[in-house]
TIFI-925793 format. One record per residue: x, z, y of N, C-alpha, C in turn. Coordinates in steps of 0.05 Angstrom, whole numbers, padded with zeros to 5 digits, always signed. Layout:
# TIFI-925793
XZYXZYXZY ...
This chain:
# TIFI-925793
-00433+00117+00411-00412+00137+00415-00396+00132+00440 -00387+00156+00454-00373+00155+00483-00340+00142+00468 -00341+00121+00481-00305+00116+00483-00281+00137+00488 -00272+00151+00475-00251+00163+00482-00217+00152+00476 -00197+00163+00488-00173+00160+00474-00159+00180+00472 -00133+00175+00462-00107+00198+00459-00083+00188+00465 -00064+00204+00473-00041+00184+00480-00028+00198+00453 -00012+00172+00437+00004+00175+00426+00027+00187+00427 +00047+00204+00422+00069+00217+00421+00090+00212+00398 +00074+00209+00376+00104+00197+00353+00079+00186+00345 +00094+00155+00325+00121+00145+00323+00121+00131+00363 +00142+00133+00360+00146+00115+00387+00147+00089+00387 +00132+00072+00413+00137+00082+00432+00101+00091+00443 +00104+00115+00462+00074+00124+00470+00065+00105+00482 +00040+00109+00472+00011+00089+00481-00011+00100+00480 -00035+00093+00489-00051+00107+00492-00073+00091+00475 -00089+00097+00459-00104+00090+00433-00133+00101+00434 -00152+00089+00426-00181+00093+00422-00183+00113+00397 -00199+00125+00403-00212+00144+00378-00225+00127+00358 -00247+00121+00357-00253+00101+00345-00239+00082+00329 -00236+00086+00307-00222+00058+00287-00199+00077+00287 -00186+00095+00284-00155+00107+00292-00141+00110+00269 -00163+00136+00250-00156+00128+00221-00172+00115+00200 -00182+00107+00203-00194+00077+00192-00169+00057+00188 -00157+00057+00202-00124+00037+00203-00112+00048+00184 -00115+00062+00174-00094+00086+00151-00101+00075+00119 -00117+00058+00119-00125+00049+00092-00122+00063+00075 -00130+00090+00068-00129+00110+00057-00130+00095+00019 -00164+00086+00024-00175+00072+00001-00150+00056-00021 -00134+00042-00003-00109+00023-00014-00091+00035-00027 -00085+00061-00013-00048+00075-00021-00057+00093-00054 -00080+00092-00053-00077+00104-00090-00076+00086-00110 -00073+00096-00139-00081+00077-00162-00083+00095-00188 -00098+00072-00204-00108+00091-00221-00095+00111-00234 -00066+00107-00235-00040+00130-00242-00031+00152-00227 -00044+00150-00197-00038+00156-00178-00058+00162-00153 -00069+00179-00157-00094+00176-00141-00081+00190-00113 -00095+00177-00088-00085+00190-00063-00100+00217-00051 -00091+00234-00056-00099+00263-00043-00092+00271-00020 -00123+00271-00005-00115+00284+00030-00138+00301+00038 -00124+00317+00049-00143+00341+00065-00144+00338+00092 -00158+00351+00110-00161+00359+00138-00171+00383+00144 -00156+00391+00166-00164+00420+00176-00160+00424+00209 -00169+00435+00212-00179+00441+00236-00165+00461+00243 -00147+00478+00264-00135+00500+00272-00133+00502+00292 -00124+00528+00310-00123+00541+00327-00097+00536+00344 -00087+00548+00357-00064+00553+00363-00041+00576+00342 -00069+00590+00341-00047+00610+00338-00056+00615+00299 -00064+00594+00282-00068+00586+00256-00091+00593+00247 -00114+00596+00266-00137+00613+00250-00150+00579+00239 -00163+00577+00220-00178+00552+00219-00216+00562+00208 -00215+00592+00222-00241+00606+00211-00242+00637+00220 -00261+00643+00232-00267+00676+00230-00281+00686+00207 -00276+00714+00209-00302+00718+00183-00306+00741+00204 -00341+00741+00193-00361+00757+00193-00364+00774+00167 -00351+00808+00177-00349+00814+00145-00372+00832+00140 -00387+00836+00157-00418+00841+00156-00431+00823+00138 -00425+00801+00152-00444+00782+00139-00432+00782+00100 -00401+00774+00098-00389+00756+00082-00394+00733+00083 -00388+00732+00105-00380+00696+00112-00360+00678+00128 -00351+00660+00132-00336+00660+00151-00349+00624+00171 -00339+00628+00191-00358+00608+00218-00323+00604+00233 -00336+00571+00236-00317+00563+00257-00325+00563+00275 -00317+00582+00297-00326+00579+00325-00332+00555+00340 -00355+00542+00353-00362+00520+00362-00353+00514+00394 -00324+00522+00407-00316+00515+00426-00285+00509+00409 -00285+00511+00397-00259+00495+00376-00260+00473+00366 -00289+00457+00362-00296+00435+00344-00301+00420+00376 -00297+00387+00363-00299+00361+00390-00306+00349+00376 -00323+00320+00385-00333+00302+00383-00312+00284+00369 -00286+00283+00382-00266+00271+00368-00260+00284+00341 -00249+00299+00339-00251+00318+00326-00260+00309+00296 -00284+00306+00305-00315+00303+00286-00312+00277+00269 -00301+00260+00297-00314+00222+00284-00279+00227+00262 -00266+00236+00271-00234+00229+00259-00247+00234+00223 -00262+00260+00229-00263+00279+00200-00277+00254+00187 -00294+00235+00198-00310+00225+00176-00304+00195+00175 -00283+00186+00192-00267+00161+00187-00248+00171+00155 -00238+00192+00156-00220+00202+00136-00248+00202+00110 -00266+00207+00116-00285+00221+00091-00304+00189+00088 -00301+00165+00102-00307+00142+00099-00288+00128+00074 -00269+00136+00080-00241+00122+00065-00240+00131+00025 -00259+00156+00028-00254+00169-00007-00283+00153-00021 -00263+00154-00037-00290+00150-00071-00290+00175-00088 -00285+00196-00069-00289+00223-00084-00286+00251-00065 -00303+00262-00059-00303+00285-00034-00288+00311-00060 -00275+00330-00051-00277+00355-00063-00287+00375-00044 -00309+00387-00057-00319+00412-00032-00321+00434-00057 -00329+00456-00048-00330+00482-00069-00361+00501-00059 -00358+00518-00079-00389+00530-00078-00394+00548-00050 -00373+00552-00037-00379+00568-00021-00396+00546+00003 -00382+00533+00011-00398+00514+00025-00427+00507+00017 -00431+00494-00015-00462+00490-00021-00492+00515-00017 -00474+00536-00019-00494+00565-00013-00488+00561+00026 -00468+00563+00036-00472+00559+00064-00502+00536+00078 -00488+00513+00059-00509+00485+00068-00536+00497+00061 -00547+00512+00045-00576+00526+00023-00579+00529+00047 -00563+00550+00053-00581+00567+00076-00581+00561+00101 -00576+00527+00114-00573+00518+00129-00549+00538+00156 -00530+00551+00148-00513+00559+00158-00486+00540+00170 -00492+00516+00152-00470+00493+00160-00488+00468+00160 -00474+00451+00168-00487+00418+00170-00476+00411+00151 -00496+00392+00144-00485+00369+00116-00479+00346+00123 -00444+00343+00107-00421+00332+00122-00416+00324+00091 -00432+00321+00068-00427+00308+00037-00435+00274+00038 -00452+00263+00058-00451+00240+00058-00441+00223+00092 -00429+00192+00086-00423+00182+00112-00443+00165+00115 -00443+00157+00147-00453+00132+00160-00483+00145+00160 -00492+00170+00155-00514+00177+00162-00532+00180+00185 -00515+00184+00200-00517+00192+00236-00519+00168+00249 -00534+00163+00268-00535+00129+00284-00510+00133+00293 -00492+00153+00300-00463+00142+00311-00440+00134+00301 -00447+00140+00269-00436+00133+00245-00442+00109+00228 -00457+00098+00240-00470+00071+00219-00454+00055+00221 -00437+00055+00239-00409+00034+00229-00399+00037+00212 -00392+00069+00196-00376+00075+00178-00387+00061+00144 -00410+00063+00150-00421+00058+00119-00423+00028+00120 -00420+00019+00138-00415-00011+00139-00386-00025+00128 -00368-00005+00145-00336-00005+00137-00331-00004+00106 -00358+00019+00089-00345+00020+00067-00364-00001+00049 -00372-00019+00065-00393-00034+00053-00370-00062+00045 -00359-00068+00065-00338-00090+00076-00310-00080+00066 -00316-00059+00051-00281-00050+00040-00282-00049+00005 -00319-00054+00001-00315-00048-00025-00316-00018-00044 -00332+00001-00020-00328+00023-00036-00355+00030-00039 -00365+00041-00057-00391+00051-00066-00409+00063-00033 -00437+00063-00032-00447+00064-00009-00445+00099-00004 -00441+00113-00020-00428+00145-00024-00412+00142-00039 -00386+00173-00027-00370+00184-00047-00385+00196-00072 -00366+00196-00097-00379+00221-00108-00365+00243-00104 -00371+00267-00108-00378+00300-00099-00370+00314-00121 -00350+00331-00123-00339+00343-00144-00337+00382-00123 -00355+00393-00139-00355+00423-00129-00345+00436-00146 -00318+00455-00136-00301+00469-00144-00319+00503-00146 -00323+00514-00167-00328+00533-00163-00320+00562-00196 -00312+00582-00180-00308+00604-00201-00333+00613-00208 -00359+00617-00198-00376+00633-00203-00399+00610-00213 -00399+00594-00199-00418+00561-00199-00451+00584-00205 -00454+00598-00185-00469+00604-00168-00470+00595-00135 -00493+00577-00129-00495+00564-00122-00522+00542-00120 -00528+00538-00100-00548+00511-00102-00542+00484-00090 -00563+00466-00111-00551+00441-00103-00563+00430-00087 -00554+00409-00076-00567+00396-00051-00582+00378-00045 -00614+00377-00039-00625+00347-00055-00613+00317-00041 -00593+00325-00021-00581+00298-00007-00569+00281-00028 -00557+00295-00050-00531+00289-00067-00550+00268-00090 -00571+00277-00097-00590+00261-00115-00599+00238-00097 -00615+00246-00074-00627+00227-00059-00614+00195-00045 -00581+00198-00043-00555+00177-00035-00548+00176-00073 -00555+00181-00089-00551+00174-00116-00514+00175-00118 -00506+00199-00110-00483+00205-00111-00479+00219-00138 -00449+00209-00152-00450+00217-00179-00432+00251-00168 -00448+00270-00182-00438+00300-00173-00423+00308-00202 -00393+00325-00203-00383+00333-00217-00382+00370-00217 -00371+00385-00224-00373+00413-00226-00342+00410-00242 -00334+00427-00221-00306+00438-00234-00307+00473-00225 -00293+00484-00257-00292+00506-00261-00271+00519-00272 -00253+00538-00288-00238+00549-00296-00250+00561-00324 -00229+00556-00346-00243+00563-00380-00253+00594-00383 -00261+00609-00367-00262+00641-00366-00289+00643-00344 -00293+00620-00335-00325+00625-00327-00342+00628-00343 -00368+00641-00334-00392+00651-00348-00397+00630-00361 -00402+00632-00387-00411+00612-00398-00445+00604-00390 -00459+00627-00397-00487+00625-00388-00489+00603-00358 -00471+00606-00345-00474+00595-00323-00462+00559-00322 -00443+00549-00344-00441+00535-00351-00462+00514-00366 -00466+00532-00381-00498+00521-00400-00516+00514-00380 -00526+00522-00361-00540+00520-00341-00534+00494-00324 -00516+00481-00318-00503+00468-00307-00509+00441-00328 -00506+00445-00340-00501+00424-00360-00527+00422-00368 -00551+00434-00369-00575+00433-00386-00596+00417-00351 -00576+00422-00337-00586+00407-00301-00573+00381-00305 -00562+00372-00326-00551+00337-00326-00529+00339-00313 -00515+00361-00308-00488+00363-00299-00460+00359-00316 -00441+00344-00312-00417+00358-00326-00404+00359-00318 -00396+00384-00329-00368+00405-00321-00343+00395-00328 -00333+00402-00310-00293+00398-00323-00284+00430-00323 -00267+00424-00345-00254+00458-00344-00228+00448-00328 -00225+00458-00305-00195+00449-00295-00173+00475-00289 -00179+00495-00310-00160+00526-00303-00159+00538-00331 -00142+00556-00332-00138+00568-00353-00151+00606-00350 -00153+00607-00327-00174+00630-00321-00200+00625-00309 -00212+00634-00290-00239+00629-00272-00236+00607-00250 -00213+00605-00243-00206+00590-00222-00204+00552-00229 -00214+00539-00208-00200+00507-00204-00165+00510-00192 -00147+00502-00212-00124+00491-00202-00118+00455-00206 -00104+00468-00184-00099+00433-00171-00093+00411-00188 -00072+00411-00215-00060+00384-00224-00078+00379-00248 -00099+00408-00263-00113+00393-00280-00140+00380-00265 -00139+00399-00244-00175+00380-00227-00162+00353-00220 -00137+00342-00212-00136+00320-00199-00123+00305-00222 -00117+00311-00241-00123+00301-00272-00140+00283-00278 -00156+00306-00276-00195+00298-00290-00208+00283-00273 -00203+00277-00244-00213+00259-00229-00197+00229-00232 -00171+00235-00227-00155+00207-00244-00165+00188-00268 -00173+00203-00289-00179+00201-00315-00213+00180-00311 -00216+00195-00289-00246+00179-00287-00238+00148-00262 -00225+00148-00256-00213+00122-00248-00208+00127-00209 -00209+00156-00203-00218+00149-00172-00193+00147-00155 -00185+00141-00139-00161+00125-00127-00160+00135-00095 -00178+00139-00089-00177+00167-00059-00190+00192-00058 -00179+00209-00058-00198+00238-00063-00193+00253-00034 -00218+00258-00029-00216+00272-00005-00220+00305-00009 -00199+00323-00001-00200+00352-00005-00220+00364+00022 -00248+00371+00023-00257+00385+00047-00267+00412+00038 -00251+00421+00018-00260+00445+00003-00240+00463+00021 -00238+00495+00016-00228+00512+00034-00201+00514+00027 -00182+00543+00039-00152+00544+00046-00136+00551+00020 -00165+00564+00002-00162+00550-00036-00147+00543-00045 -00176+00516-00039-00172+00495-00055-00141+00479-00049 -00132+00470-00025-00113+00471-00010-00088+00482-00021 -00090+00502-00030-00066+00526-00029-00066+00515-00060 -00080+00523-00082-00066+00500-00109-00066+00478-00108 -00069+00454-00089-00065+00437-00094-00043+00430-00081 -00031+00450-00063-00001+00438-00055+00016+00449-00068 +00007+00477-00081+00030+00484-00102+00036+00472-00129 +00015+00449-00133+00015+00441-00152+00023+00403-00153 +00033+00413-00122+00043+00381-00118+00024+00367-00129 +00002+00360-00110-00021+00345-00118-00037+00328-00100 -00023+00345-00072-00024+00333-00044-00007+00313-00031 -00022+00287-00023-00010+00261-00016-00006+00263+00021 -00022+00278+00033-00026+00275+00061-00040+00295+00073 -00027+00310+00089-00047+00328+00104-00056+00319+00141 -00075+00317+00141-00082+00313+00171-00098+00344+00186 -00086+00344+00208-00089+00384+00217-00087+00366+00247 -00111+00375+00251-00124+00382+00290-00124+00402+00301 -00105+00410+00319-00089+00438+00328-00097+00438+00359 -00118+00458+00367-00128+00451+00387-00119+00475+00410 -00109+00480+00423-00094+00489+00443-00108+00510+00456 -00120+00530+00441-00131+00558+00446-00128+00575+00424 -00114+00597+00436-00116+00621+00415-00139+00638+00417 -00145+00639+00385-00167+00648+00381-00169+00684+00373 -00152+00687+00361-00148+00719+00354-00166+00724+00340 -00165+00752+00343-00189+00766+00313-00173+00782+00291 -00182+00800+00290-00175+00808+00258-00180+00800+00231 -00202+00789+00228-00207+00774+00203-00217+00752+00210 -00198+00733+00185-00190+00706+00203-00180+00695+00175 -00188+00666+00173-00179+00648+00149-00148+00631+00161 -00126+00627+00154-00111+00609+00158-00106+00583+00130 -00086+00571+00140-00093+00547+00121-00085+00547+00089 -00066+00572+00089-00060+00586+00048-00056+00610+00061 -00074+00617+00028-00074+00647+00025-00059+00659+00008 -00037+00645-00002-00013+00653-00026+00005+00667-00022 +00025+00666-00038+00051+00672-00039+00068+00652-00016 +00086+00667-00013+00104+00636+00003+00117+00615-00010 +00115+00589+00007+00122+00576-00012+00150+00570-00011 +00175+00546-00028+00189+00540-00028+00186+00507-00019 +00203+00487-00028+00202+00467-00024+00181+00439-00027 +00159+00462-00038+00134+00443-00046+00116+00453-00020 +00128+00466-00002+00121+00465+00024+00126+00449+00053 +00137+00435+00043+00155+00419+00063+00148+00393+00064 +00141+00383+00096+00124+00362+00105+00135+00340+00123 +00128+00319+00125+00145+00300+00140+00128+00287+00165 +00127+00295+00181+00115+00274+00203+00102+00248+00209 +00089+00256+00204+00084+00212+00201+00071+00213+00232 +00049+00231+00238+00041+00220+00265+00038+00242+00283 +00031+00243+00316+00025+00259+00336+00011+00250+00354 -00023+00250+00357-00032+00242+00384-00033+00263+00402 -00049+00268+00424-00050+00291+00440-00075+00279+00456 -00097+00298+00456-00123+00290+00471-00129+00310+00500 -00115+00303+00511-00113+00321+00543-00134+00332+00554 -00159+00326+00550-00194+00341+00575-00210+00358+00542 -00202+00357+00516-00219+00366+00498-00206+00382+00481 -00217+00417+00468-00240+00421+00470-00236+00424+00507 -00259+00430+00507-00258+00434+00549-00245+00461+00566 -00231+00451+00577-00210+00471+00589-00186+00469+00568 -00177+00459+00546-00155+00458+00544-00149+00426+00527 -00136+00421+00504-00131+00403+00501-00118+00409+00462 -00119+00382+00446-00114+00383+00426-00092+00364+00418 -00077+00368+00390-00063+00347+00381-00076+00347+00353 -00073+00315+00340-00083+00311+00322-00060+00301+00299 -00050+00313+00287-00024+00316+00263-00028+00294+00243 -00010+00282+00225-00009+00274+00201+00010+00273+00203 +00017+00296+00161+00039+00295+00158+00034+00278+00120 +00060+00270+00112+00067+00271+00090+00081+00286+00075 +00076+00279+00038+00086+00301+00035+00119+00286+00016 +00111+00258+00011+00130+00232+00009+00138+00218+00032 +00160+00214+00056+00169+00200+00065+00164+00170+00060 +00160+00159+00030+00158+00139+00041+00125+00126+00038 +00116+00139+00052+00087+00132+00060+00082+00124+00079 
């Protein structure tokens, strides 16, 4: 992998820091416990908040590929090195079917990544996360990567899904969690039912969702957001919640600010972490 850096901007005082190893230092793995599991997401945005277009031809939505960096990339999977538990949702597994996205469910796969699976070799964490897919419809296919890394896969759903489609699930050696009281996954009983099973970092790379109940549900430990310095526009366009507005379970604390000056090319990004506890 090319050496890159960022110059630091908060906490002070600025310095200028390697990509590589950046959040890896965040010991993600450490800050949960079994009472308390650590919940963090990442997202990717615009200037001006898109973190997605849609194609409403298609029904789909694509992140434009002059918004995504190499940095960018390694950050997402130093963060996705650190969990003993990914959350992703069905819309993504029908994306991955139809090879519309890359498969980003296991680490240290990539020769530029084989450090990482080493990291979680030397930290003690299983050689894969396990994989918990959020889905209302759980229509969908599965992925033979997830069997093949012998990753343990969960299914979360809402008590008003098809049952037929549940039975199905389950008659595939699956089990389901009911984590809703309609069709939907909400946030404090899915991060419940993952607690309950003992996991201590959960990584959110499910959509603006999954995201959106789990901060209304005060469930979120840490958000990390890569804000890259082009407006993108559009009329149909994903931002990062799709709710109601919120009140004080919206409100975030700073913990970090780098700034990567020559990338994406022609303009430049900052890379965010906030909390949603001060004393973290």
């Amino acid at each position: 992998m090319q050496t890159r850096s960022l110059l630091r901007l908060y906490p002070f005082p600025g310095e200028e820091v390697a990509v590589q190893g950046l959040y890896l230092q965040h010991r993600l793995h450490e800050l949960g416990t079994a009472d308390a599991p650590f919940v963090y997401a990442n997202f990717l945005a615009s200037l001006d908040g898109r973190i997605a277009l849609e194609d409403i031809a298609l029904g789909e939505t694509y992140i434009p590929k002059h918004l995504t960096t190499p940095s960018d990339f390694r950050l997402f999977m130093e963060l996705h090195a650190q969990a003993d538990c990914l959350i992703t949702h069905g819309g993504y597994l029908r994306s991955l079917g139809g090879k519309r996205l890359g498969n980003i469910l296991q680490v240290g796969i990539r020769p530029e990544h084989a450090d990482l699976a080493e990291w979680r070799r030397q930290n003690g964490l299983a050689p894969q996360p396990a994989v918990v897919i959020a889905s209302a419809s759980l229509d969908f296919p599965m992925h033979d990567s997830l069997q093949q890394h012998r990753q343990e896969v969960l299914i979360a759903t809402g008590r008003m899904a098809n049952p037929n489609r549940v039975s199905y699930w389950q008659k595939q050696g699956y089990q389901v969690l009911i984590t809703g009281e309609d069709r939907l996954v909400h946030g404090k009983p899915l991060i419940d039912a993952l607690k309950n099973r003992g996991y201590k970092s959960i990584y959110l790379i499910a959509g603006p969702h999954m995201l959106d109940t789990i901060v209304r549900e005060r469930q979120l430990s840490r958000l990390y957001q890569t804000i890259t310095h082009q407006l993108l526009g559009g009329k149909d366009f994903r931002t990062l919640l799709p709710g109601p507005p919120l009140a004080e379970e919206g409100n975030l604390f700073l913990k970090s600010l780098y700034y990567e000056t020559d990338a994406p090319v022609g303009s430049g990004q900052f890379f965010t972490q906030f909390d949603l506890d001060p004393a973290h």
